[in-house]
Phi, psi and omega in degrees: 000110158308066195312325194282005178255350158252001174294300196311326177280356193251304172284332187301314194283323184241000164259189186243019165280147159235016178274150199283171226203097198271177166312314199270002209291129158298143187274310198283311192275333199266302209242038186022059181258122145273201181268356165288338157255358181277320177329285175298323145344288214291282256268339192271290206252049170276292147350276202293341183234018179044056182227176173231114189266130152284145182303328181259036128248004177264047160291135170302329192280332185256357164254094151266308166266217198253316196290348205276304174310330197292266156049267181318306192293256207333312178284317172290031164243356168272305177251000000 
């Protein structure tokens, strides 16, 4: 299963970017996410990969890229 690609089709879908969307992409300064879309990121693609992100990982501060988002879904997806 390819994760950076369905993160990338999942912000493609709930933002308002069309520029392509590298690993290193800033969620906040590259791809204008605030936390209310970050928000929204995580609940699609908890949904879309059946998986439960734990809540004390999800500091705003600490996703900062798209690999940061990859990262979280592959570890909630070991357990």
């Amino acid at each position: 299963m390819d994760i950076f690609a369905i993160v990338n089709e999942i912000i493609m879908q709930t933002s308002n970017t069309d520029m392509p969307i590298c690993g290193n992409a800033c969620l906040k300064e590259d791809l204008g996410m605030d936390s209310f879309a970050l928000t929204r990121l995580i609940v699609v693609l908890e949904e879309r990969l059946n998986i439960e992100i734990d809540l004390s990982l999800l500091v705003y501060d600490n996703l900062e890229t798209v690999s940061d988002i990859c990262k979280l879904a592959e570890r909630s997806m070991m357990q």
